[in-house]
TORTI-935387 format. One record per atom (N, C-alpha, C): y, x, z; residue in three letters; residue number from 1. Coordinates in Angstrom, 3 decimals, always signed. Each point is the difference from the previous one (the first is absolute). Example, Ala and Ser with C-alpha at 12.3 -4.5 7.8 and 13.67 -1.06 7.14 Angstrom:
BEGIN
+----------+----------+----------+-----+-----+
!    north !     east !       up !   r !   k !
+----------+----------+----------+-----+-----+
!   -5.690 !  +13.190 !   +7.800 ! ALA !   1 !
!   +1.190 !   -0.890 !   +0.000 ! ALA !   1 !
!   +1.200 !   +0.900 !   +0.000 ! ALA !   1 !
!   +1.050 !   -0.350 !   -0.720 ! SER !   2 !
!   +1.190 !   +0.820 !   +0.060 ! SER !   2 !
!   +1.090 !   -0.770 !   +0.730 ! SER !   2 !
+----------+----------+----------+-----+-----+
***
This chain:
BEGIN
+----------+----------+----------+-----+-----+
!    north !     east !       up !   r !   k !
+----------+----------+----------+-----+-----+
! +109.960 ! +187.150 !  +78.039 ! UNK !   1 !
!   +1.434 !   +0.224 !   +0.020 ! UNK !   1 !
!   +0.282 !   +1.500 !   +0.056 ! UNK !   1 !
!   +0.950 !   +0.481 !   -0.347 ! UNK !   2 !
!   +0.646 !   +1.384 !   -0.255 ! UNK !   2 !
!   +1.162 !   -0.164 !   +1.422 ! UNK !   2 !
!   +0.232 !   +1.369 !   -0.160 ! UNK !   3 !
!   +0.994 !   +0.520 !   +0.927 ! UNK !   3 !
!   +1.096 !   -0.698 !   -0.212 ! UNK !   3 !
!   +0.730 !   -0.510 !   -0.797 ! UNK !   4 !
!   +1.133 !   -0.149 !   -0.389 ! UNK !   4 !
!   +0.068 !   -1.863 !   +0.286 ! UNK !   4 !
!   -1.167 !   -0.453 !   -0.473 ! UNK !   5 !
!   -0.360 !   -1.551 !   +0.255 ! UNK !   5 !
!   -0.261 !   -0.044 !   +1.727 ! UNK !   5 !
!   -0.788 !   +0.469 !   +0.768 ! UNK !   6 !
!   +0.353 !   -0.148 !   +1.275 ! UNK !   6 !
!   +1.190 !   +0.281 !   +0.523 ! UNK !   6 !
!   +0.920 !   +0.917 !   -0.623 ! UNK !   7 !
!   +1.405 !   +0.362 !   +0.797 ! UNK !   7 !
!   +0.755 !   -1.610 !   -0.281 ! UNK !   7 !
!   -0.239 !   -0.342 !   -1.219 ! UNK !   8 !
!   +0.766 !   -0.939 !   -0.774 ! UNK !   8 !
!   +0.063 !   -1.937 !   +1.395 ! UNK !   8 !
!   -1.872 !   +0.163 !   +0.113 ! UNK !   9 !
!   -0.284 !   -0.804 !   +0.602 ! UNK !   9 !
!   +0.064 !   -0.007 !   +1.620 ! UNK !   9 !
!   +0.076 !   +1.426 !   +0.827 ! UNK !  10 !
!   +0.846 !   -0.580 !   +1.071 ! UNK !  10 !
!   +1.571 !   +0.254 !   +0.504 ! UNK !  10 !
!   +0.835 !   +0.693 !   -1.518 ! UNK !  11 !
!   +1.230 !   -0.189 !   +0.741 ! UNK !  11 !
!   +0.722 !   -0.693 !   +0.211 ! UNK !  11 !
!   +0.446 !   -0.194 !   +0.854 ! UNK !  12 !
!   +1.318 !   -1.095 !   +0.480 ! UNK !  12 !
!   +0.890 !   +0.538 !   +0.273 ! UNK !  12 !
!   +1.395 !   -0.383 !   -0.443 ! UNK !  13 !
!   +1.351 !   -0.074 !   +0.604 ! UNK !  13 !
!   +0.095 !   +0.039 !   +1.363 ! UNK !  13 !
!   +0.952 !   +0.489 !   +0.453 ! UNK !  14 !
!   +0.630 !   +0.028 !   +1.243 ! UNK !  14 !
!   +1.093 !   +0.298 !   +0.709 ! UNK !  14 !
!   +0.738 !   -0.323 !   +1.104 ! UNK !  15 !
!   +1.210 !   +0.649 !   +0.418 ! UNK !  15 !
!   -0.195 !   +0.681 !   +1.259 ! UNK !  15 !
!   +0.567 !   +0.999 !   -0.201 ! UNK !  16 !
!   -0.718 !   +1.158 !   +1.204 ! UNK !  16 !
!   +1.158 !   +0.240 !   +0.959 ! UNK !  16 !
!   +0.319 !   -0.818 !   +1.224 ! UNK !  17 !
!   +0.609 !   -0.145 !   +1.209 ! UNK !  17 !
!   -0.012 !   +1.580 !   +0.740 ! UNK !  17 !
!   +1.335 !   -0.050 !   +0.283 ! UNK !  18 !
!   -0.241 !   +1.842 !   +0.687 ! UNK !  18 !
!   +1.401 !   -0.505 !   +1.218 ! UNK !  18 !
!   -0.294 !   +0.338 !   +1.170 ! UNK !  19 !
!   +0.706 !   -0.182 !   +0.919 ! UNK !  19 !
!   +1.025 !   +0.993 !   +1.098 ! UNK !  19 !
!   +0.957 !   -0.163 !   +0.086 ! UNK !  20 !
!   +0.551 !   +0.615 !   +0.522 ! UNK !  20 !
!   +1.287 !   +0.824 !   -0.269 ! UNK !  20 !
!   +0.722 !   +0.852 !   +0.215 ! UNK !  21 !
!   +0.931 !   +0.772 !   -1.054 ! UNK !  21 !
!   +1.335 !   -0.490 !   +0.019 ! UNK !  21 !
!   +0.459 !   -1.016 !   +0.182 ! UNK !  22 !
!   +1.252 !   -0.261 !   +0.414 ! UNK !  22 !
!   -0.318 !   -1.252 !   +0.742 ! UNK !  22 !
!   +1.466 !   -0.607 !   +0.951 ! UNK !  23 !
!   -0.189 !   -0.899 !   +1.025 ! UNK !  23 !
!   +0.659 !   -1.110 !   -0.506 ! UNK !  23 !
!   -0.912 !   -1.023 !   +0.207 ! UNK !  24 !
!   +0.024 !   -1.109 !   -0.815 ! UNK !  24 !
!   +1.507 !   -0.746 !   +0.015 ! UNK !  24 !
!   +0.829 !   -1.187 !   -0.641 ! UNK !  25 !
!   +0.761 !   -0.375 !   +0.564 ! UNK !  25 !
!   +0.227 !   -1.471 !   -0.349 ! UNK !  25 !
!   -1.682 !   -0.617 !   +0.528 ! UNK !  26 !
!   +0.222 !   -1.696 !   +0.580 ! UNK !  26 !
!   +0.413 !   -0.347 !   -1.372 ! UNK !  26 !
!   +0.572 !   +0.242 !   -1.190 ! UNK !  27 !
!   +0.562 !   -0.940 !   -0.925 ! UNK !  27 !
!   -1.069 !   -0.696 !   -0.644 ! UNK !  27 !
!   +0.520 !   -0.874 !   -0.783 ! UNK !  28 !
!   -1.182 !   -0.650 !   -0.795 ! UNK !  28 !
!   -0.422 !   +0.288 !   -0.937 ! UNK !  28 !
!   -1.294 !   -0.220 !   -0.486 ! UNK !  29 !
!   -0.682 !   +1.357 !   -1.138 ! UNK !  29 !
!   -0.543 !   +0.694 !   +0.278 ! UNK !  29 !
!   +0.344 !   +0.094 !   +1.423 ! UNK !  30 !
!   -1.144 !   +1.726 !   +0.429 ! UNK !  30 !
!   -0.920 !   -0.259 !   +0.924 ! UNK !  30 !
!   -1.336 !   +0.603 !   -0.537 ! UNK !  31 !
!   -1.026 !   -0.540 !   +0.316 ! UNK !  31 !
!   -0.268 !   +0.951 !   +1.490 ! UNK !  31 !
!   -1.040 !   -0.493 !   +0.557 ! UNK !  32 !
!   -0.001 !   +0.363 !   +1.553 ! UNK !  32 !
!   -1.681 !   +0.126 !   +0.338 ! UNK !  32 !
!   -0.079 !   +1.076 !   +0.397 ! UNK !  33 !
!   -1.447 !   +0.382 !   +0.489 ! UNK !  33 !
!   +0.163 !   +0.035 !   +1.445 ! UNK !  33 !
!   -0.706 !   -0.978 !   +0.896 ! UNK !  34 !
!   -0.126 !   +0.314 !   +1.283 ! UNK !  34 !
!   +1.059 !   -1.137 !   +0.783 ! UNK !  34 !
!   +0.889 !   -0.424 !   -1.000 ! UNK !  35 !
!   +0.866 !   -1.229 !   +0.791 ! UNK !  35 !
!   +0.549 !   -0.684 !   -1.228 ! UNK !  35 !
!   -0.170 !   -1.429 !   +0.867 ! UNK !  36 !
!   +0.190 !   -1.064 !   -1.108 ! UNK !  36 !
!   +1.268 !   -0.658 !   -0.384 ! UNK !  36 !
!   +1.213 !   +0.246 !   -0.260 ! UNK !  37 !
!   +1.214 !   -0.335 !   +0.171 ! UNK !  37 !
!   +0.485 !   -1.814 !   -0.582 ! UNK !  37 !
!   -0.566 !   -0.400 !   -1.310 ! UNK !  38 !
!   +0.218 !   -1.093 !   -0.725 ! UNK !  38 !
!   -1.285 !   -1.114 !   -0.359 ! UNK !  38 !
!   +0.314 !   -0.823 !   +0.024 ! UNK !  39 !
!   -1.024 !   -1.292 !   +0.111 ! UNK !  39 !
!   +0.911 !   -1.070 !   -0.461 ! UNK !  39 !
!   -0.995 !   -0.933 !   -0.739 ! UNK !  40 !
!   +0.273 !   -1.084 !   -0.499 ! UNK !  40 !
!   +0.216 !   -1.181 !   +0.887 ! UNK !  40 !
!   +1.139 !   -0.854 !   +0.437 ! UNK !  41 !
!   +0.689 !   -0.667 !   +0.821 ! UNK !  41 !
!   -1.239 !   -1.064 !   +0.610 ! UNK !  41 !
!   -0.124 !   +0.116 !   +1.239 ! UNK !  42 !
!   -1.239 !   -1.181 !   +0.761 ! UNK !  42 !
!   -1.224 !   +0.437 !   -0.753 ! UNK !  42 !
!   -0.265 !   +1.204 !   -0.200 ! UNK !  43 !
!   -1.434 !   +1.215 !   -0.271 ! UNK !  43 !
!   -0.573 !   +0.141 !   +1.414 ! UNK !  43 !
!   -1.238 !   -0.153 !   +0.108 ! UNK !  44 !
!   -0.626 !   -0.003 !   +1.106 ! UNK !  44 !
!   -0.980 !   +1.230 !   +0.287 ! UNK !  44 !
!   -0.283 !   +1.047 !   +0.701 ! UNK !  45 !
!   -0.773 !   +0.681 !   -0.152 ! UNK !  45 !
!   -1.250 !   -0.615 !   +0.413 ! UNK !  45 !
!   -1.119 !   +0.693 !   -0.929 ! UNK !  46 !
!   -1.836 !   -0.694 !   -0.061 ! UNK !  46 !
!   -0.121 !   +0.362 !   +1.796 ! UNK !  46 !
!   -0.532 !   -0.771 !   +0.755 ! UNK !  47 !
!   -0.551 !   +0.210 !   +0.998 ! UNK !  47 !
!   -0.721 !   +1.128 !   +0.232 ! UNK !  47 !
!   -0.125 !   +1.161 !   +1.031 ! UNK !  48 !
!   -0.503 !   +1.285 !   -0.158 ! UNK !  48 !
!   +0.083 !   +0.764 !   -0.970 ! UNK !  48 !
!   +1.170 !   -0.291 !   -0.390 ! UNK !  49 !
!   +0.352 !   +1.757 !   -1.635 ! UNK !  49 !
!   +1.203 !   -0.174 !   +0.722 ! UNK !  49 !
!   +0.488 !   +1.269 !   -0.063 ! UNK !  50 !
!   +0.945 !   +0.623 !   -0.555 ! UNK !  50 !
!   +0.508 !   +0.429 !   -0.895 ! UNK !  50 !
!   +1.436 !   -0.096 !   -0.236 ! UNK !  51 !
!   +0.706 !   +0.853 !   -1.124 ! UNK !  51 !
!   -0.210 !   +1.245 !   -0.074 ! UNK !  51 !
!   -0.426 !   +0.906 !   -1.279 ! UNK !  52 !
!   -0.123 !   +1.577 !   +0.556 ! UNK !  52 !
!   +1.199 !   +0.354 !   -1.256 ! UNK !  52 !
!   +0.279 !   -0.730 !   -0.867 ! UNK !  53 !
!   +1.119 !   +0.733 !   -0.928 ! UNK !  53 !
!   +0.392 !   -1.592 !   -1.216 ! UNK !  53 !
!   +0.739 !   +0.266 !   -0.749 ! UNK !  54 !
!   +1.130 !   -0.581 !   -0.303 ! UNK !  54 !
!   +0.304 !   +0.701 !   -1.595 ! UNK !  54 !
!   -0.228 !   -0.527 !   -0.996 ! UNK !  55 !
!   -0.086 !   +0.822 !   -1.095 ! UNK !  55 !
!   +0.781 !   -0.789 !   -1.012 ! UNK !  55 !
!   +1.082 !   +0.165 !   -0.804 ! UNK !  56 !
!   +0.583 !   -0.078 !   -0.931 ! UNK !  56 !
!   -0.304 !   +0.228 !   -1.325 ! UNK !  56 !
!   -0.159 !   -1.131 !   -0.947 ! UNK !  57 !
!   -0.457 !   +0.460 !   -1.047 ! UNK !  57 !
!   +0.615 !   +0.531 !   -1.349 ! UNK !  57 !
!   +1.509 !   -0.486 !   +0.195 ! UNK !  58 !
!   +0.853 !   -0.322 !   -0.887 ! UNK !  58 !
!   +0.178 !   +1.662 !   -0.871 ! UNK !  58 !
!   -0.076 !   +1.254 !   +0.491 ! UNK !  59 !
!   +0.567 !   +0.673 !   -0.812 ! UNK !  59 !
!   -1.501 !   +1.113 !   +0.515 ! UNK !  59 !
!   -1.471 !   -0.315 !   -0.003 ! UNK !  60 !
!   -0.778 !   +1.207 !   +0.118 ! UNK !  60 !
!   -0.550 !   -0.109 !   -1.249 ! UNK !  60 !
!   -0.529 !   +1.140 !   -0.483 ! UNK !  61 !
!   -0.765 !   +0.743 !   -1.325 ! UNK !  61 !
!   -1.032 !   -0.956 !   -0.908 ! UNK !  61 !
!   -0.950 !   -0.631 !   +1.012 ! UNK !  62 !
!   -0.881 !   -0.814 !   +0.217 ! UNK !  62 !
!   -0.161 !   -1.046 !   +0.391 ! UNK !  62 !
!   -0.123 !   -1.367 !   +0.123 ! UNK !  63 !
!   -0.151 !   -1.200 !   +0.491 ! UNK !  63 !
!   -1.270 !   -0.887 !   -0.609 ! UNK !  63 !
!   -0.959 !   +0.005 !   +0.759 ! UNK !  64 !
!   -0.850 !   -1.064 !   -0.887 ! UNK !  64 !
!   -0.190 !   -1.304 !   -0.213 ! UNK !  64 !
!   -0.349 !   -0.029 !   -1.225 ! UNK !  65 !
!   +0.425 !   -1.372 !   -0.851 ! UNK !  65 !
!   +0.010 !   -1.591 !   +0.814 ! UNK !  65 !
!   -0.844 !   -0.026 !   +1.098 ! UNK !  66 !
!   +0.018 !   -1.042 !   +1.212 ! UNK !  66 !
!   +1.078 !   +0.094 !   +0.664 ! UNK !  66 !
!   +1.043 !   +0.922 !   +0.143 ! UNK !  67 !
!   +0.939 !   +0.341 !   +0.687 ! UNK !  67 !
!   +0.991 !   -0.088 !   -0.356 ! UNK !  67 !
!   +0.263 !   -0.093 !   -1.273 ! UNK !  68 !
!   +1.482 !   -0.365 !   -0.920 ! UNK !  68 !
!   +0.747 !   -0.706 !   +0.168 ! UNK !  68 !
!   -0.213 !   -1.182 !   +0.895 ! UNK !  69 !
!   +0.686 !   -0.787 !   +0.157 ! UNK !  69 !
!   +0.760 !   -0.002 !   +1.458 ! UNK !  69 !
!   -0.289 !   +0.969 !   +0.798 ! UNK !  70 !
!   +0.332 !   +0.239 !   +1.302 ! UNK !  70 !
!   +1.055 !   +1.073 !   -0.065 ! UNK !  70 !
!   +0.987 !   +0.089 !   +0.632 ! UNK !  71 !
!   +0.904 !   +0.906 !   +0.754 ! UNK !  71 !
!   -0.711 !   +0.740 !   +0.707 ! UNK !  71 !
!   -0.200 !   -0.314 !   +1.133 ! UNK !  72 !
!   -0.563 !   +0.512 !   +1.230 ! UNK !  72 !
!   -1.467 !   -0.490 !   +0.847 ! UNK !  72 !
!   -0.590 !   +0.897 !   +0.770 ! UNK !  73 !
!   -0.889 !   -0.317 !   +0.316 ! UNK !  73 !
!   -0.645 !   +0.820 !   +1.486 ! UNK !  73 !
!   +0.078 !   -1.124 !   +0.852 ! UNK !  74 !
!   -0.817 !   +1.039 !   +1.517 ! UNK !  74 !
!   -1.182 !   -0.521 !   -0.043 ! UNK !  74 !
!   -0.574 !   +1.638 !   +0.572 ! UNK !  75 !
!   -2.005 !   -0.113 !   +0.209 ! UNK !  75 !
!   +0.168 !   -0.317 !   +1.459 ! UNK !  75 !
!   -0.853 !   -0.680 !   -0.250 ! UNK !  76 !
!   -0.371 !   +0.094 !   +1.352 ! UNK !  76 !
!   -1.436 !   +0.676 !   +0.949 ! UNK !  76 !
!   -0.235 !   -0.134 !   +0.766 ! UNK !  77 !
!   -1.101 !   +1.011 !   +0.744 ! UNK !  77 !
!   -0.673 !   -1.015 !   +0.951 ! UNK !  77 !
!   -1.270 !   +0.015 !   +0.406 ! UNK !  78 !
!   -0.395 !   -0.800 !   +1.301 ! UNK !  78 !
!   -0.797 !   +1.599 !   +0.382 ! UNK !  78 !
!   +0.422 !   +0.421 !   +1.170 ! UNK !  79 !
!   +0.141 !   +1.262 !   +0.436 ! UNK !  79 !
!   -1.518 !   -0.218 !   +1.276 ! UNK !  79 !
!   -0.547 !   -1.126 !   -0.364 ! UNK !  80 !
!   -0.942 !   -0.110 !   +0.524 ! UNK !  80 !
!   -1.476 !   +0.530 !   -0.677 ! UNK !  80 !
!   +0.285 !   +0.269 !   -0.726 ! UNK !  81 !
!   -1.199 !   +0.305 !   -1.590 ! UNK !  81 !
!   -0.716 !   +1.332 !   +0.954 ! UNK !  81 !
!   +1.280 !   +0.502 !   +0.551 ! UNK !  82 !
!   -0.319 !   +1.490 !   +0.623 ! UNK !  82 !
!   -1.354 !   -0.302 !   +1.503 ! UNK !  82 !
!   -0.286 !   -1.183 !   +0.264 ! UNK !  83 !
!   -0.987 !   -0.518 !   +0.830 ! UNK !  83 !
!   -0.981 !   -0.418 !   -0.349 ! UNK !  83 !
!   -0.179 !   -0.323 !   -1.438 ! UNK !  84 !
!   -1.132 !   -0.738 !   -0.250 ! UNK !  84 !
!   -0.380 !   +1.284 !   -1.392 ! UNK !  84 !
!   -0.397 !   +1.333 !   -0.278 ! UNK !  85 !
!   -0.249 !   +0.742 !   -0.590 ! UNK !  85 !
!   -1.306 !   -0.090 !   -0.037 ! UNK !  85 !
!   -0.859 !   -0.345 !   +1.542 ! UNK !  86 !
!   -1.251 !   +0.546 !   +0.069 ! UNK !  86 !
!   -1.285 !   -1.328 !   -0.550 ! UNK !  86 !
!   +1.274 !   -1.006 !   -0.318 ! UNK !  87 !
!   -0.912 !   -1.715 !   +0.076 ! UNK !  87 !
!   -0.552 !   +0.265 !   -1.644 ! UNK !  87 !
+----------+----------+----------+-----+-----+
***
Protein backbone atom coordinates (compact mmCIF):
# COMPACT_ATOMS: atom_id res chain seq x y z
CA UNK A 1 0.00 0.00 0.00
CA UNK A 2 1.09 3.67 -0.68
CA UNK A 3 0.71 6.65 1.43
CA UNK A 4 -2.35 7.79 0.05
CA UNK A 5 -4.11 4.05 0.27
CA UNK A 6 -3.35 3.86 4.03
CA UNK A 7 -4.66 7.49 4.64
CA UNK A 8 -7.68 6.33 2.46
CA UNK A 9 -8.03 3.10 4.68
CA UNK A 10 -8.04 4.50 8.16
CA UNK A 11 -10.04 7.63 7.83
CA UNK A 12 -13.16 8.08 9.42
CA UNK A 13 -15.62 10.76 9.82
CA UNK A 14 -16.33 12.44 12.84
CA UNK A 15 -17.96 15.13 15.02
CA UNK A 16 -15.64 16.92 17.19
CA UNK A 17 -17.54 18.02 20.59
CA UNK A 18 -15.85 21.20 22.17
CA UNK A 19 -17.29 22.36 25.47
CA UNK A 20 -17.99 25.23 27.10
CA UNK A 21 -18.30 29.01 25.88
CA UNK A 22 -21.68 29.99 26.53
CA UNK A 23 -24.27 28.84 29.34
CA UNK A 24 -26.46 26.38 28.34
CA UNK A 25 -30.27 27.00 28.34
CA UNK A 26 -32.11 23.50 29.24
CA UNK A 27 -34.01 23.78 25.78
CA UNK A 28 -34.44 20.92 23.65
CA UNK A 29 -31.80 20.12 21.06
CA UNK A 30 -29.02 20.97 23.11
CA UNK A 31 -26.86 18.50 23.85
CA UNK A 32 -25.29 18.24 27.43
CA UNK A 33 -21.89 17.08 28.62
CA UNK A 34 -21.81 16.27 32.27
CA UNK A 35 -25.76 16.37 32.92
CA UNK A 36 -28.46 14.52 31.56
CA UNK A 37 -31.58 16.64 31.08
CA UNK A 38 -34.10 14.35 28.58
CA UNK A 39 -35.03 10.67 28.49
CA UNK A 40 -37.41 8.61 26.90
CA UNK A 41 -40.73 8.26 29.12
CA UNK A 42 -40.39 4.99 31.83
CA UNK A 43 -36.33 4.84 30.53
CA UNK A 44 -34.60 3.16 33.18
CA UNK A 45 -31.04 3.79 33.92
CA UNK A 46 -28.56 0.32 33.41
CA UNK A 47 -27.80 -0.57 36.97
CA UNK A 48 -24.27 0.98 37.96
CA UNK A 49 -23.85 3.59 34.87
CA UNK A 50 -24.45 6.68 34.89
CA UNK A 51 -25.49 9.34 32.58
CA UNK A 52 -22.30 11.37 31.65
CA UNK A 53 -23.92 13.38 28.57
CA UNK A 54 -26.90 13.61 26.35
CA UNK A 55 -26.25 14.18 22.63
CA UNK A 56 -28.51 15.36 19.89
CA UNK A 57 -28.26 14.29 16.60
CA UNK A 58 -30.57 16.17 14.54
CA UNK A 59 -28.48 19.12 13.22
CA UNK A 60 -24.42 17.84 13.81
CA UNK A 61 -21.92 17.66 10.71
CA UNK A 62 -21.65 13.94 11.14
CA UNK A 63 -23.91 11.15 12.27
CA UNK A 64 -23.18 7.56 11.63
CA UNK A 65 -25.09 5.52 9.44
CA UNK A 66 -26.36 3.19 12.67
CA UNK A 67 -27.49 6.37 14.08
CA UNK A 68 -29.84 7.88 11.53
CA UNK A 69 -32.58 6.93 12.84
CA UNK A 70 -32.21 8.45 16.34
CA UNK A 71 -32.75 12.05 17.56
CA UNK A 72 -30.99 11.74 20.61
CA UNK A 73 -28.84 9.74 22.56
CA UNK A 74 -27.27 9.38 26.40
CA UNK A 75 -23.92 7.40 27.14
CA UNK A 76 -23.78 6.10 29.74
CA UNK A 77 -20.69 5.26 32.16
CA UNK A 78 -20.30 2.42 34.90
CA UNK A 79 -17.74 4.59 36.78
CA UNK A 80 -16.66 1.47 38.29
CA UNK A 81 -14.27 0.43 35.28
CA UNK A 82 -12.01 2.98 37.28
CA UNK A 83 -11.57 -0.22 39.97
CA UNK A 84 -11.07 -2.95 38.01
CA UNK A 85 -7.99 -1.42 35.64
CA UNK A 86 -5.50 -3.75 37.24
CA UNK A 87 -7.78 -7.25 36.60
Amino acid sequence: MNIVQIKNALFKQATIFQTGGFRPTEELGESWIGKVLWGKEGETVPSNFEPICTIFLNNLPYVPKELIGYQLITIYMNFDVFNNLNE
